[in-house]
C-alpha positions as CSV (number, residue, x, y, z in Angstrom):
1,X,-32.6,-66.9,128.8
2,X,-29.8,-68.1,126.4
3,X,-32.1,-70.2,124.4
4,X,-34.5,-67.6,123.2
5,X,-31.5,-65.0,123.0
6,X,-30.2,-67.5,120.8
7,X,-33.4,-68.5,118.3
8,X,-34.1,-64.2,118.0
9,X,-30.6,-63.8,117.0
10,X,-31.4,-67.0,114.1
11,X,-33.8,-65.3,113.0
12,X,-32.5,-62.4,112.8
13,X,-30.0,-63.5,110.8
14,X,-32.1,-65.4,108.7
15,X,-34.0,-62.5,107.8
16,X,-30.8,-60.8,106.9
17,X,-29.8,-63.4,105.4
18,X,-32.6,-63.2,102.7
19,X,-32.9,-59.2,102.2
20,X,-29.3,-59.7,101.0
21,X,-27.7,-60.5,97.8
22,X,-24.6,-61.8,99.6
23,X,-23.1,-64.8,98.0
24,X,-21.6,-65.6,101.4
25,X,-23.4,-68.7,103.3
26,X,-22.0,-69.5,106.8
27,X,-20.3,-72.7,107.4
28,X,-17.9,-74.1,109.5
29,X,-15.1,-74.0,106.6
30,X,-16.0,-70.6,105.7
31,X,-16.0,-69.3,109.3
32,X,-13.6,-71.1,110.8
33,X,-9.9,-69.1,110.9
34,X,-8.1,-66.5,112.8
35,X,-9.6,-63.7,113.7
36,X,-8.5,-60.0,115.4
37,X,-10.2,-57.5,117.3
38,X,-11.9,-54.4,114.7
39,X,-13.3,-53.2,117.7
40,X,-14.7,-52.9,120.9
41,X,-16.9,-50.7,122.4
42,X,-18.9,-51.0,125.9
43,X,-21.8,-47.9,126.9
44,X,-22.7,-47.8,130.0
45,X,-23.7,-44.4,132.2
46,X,-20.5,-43.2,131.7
47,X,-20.9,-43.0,128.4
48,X,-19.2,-45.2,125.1
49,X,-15.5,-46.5,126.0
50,X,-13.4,-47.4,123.1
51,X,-11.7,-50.6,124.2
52,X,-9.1,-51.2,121.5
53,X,-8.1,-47.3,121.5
54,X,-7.1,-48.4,125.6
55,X,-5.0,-50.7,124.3
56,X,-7.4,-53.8,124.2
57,X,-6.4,-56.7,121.6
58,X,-7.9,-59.7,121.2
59,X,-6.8,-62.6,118.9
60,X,-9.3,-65.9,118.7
61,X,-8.7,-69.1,116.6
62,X,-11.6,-70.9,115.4
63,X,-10.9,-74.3,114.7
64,X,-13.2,-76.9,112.6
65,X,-13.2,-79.1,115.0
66,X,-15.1,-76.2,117.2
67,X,-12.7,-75.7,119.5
68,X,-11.2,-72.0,120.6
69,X,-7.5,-70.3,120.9
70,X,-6.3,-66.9,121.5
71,X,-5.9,-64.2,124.2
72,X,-7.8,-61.3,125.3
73,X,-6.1,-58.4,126.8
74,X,-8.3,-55.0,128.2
75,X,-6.2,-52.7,130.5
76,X,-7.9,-51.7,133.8
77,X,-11.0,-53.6,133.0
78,X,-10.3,-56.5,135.6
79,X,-11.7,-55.9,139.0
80,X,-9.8,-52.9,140.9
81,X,-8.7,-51.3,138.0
82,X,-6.2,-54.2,137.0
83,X,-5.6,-55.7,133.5
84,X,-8.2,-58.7,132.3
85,X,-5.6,-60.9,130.6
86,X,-7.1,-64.6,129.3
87,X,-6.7,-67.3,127.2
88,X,-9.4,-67.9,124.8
89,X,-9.6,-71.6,124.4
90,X,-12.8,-73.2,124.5
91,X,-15.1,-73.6,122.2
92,X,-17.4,-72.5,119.1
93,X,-20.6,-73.0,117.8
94,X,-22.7,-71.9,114.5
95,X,-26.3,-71.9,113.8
96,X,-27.1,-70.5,110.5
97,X,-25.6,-67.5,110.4
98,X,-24.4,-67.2,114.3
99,X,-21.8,-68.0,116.2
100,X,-21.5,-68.2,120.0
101,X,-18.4,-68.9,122.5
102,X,-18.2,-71.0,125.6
103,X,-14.5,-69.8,126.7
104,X,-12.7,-71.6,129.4
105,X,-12.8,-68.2,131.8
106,X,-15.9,-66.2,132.0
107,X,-15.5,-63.2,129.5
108,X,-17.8,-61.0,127.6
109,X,-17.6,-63.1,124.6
110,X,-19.9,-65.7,126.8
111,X,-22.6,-62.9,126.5
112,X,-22.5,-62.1,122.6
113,X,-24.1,-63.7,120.0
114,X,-22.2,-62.9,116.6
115,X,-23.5,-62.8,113.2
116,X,-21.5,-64.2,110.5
117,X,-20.7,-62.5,107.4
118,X,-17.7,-63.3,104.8
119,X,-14.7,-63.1,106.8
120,X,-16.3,-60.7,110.0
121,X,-17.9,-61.7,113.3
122,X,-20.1,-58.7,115.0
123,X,-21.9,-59.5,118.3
124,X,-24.1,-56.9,120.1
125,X,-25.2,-57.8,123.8
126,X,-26.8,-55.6,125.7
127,X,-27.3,-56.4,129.8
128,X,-30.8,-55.9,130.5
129,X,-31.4,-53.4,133.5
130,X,-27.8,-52.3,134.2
131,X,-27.8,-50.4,131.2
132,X,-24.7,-51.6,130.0
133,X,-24.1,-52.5,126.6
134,X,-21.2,-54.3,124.2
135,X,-20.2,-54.3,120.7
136,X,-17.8,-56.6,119.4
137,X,-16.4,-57.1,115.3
138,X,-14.0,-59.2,114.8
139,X,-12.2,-59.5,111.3
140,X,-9.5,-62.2,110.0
């Protein structure tokens, strides 16, 4: 399912891409940095939760080479109410305009594709049939 989540979200950007008059074109020098946690929202049947007004932080290093650093913190969102607490290496890739994670531990970063614009990585990822949803932006 990855695969054709992947070329949609291409396209998408692509298309974005071209309605634009942004000067910005993705590349691994231009995207490549340190980037914090905007925000970060999850819906699900309870409603929106505001992750970083919880306390949430998250703080990712995208290296060249592709590789990942950094540490994601969300209070009570671990299993039985505890703290999710991780280390974000791994690593990075970018097609056109999108960028995807493969982190070491299994987070919702593996789930989101991101978009790419000058200095800002948003990723929507919605889990089809639970009705759950997540928004990411990230910002250096």
């Amino acid at each position: 399912m990855r695969p054709i989540r992947s070329i949609l979200a291409v396209a998408v950007a692509a298309l974005s891409t071209a309605c634009t008059h942004d000067s910005f074109t993705p590349n691994i020098t231009s995207v490549a940095g340190d980037y914090h946690l905007q925000s970060l929202t999850t819906t699900d049947v309870g409603g929106p939760r505001d992750w970083v007004a919880l306390g949430a932080t998250l703080t990712l290093s995208l290296a060249p080479n592709g590789t990942t650093s950094g540490r994601l913190f969300m209070p009570g969102a671990g299993s039985r109410g505890g703290d999710v607490d991780v280390d974000m290496a791994g690593i990075w890739t970018l097609a056109v305009a999108t960028v995807e994670f493969e982190p070491s531990f299994d987070t919702l970063l593996r789930d989101v594709t991101f978009i790419a614009s000058e200095n800002r990585l948003v990723g929507d990822h919605a889990y089809g049939g639970s009705g759950v949803s997540v928004r990411i932006v990230l910002t250096k």
